[in-house]
N, C-alpha and C positions, 0 to 999 in steps of 0.2 A: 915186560910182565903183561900178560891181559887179565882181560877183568870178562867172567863171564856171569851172566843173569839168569834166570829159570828158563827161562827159552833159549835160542841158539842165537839169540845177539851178544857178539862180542867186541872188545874194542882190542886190538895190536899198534904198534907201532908200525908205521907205514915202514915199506922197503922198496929199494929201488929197481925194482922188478912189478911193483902195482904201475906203472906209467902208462903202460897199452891199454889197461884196464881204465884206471883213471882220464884218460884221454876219452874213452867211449861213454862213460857215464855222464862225464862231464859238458863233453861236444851235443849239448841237449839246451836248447835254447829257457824252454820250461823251465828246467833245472837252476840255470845260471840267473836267469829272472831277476830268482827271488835273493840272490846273493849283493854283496856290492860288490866284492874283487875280484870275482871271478870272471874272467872274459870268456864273450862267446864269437866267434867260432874258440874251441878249445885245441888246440892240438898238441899231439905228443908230445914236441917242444916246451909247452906249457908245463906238460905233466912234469918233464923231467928238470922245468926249473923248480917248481915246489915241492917234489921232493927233495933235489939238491938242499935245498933253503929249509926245509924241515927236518933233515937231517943231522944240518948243523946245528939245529936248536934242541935238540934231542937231548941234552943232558937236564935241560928244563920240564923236559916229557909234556908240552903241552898240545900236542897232537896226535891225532890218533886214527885210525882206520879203523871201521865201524865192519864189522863183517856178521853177516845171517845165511844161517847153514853152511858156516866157510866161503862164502864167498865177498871179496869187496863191493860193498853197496853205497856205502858212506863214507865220512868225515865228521868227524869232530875237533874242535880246539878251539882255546884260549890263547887270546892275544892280546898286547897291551894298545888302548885308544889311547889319542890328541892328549887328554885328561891325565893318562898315567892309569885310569883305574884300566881294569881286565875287562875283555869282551869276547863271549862266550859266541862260538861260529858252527852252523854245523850244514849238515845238506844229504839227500839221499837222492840215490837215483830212481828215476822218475817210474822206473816198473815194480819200484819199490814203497812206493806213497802209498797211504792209507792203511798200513798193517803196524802200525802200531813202533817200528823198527826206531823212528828218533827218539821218542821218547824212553824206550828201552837205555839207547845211547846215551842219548844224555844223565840218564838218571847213574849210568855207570861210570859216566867219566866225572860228572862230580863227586862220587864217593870214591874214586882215584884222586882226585884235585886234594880232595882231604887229608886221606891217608899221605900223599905227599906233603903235608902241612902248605898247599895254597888253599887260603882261605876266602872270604867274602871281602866287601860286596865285589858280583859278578854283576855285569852288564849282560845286555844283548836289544838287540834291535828287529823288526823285522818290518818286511814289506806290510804299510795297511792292511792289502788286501790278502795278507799271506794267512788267514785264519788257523789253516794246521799248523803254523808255526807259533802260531800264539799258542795254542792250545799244550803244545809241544812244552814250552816254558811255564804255564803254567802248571801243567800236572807233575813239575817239577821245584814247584817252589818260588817260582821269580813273580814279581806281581807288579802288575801295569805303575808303567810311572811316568805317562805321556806320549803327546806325537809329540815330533822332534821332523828334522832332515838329517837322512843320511847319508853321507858322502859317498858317493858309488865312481871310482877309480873306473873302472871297469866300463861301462854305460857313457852310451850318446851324451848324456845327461851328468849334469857333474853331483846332483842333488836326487832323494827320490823322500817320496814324504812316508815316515817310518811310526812304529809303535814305538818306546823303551823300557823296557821291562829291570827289573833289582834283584838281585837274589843276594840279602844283607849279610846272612853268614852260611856257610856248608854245615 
């Protein structure tokens, strides 16, 4: 099913045909930065284990390709933390910053989250310095709930010092 908003941002279900695509968005250093799992150099390889791995979870629908004007720009999804509760992931490609594009996302994949009866609290973390990400969460609802460390898999670094944001129910 997608979900579309007054603009041409949409969210689909990724397919396993986005991988060339997702490998180029991704293989962005900028980009991956500001994630914790996602590793950089990116390559095709990459692509095609997460989609395989998203695939299989697809009967959960918690994942989604974010697309503006038809084209894959994005990611969204939810995934379960350490804790058990849900946390809320998303990312765009970097020619894609500053138009507004995640927050569109985001705002439609939680009124999916819903209509599939997953409810609150969401989590989400982001890099200190990630401000359009904050901003992102908040003009959607979630409201600051501390720094914290976020475990970055991915990164030199096994730690990187994060915001944590709530979002108590959809």
């Amino acid at each position: 099913m997608s979900v579309r908003s007054t603009s041409d941002v949409r969210l689909r279900p990724y397919a396993l045909g986005d991988a060339a695509r997702l490998a180029v968005l991704l293989n962005d250093p900028d980009v991956t930065a500001m994630t914790a799992s996602i590793p950089y150099p990116y390559a095709l390889s990459d692509a095609e284990a997460f989609l395989s791995n998203v695939r299989n979870e697809e009967g959960r629908k918690v994942s989604r390709a974010i697309l503006a004007d038809g084209a894959l720009v994005g990611g969204v999804g939810l995934g379960p933390r350490v804790t058990g509760d849900e946390e809320l992931g998303y990312w765009v490609g970097k020619s894609y910053w500053g138009q507004g594009i995640a927050t569109q996302a985001v705002a439609l994949f939680l009124k999916q989250l819903k209509v599939e009866g997953i409810g609150g609290p969401l989590h989400a973390q982001t890099a200190r310095n990630n401000v359009a990400s904050q901003k992102v969460l908040l003009a959607n609802g979630f409201i600051f709930a501390g720094e914290s460390e976020c475990i970055t898999p991915a990164r030199d670094t096994q730690k990187m010092v994060s915001n944590r944001y709530v979002l108590e129910a959809l």
